[in-house]
C-alpha angles and dihedrals in degrees: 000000000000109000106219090047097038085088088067109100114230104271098047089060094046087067097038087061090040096054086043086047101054115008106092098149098068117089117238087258094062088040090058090045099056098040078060093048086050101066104275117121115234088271099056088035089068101035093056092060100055085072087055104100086048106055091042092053097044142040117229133189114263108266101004087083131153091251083050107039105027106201085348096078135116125231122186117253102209088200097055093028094221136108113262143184112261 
């Protein structure tokens, strides 16, 4: 698991991947913004959204993200219909 983001309960980084997942209208400063009105501190803010590009461009297992797995996630192929390693 990512270390500056391990200390989020479960339900905090539920909607962090889920924000990162589906908004793709907010800049990265809003993004930033609401991550901090949410409960992370600057620092997790931030590092949060450097997995942003990732998590909008691809679909991953629950539990098995990028933020929780690191290189050990799984990322859906749509032509062979499977989870995958990246």
């Amino acid at each position: 698991m990512d270390p500056i983001l391990a200390a989020l309960p479960p339900s905090l980084l539920s909607c962090v991947e889920g924000q990162l997942s589906n908004d793709e209208v907010s800049s990265d400063e809003e993004m930033l913004e609401h991550f901090i009105s949410n409960g992370l501190t600057e620092e997790q803010a931030r590092q949060a959204l450097t997995y942003r590009d990732l998590y909008l461009n691809n679909l991953y297992l629950d539990g098995f993200t990028p933020i929780c797995e690191g290189t050990e996630a799984l990322r859906f192929n749509p032509h062979t219909r499977q989870f995958e390693p990246q």
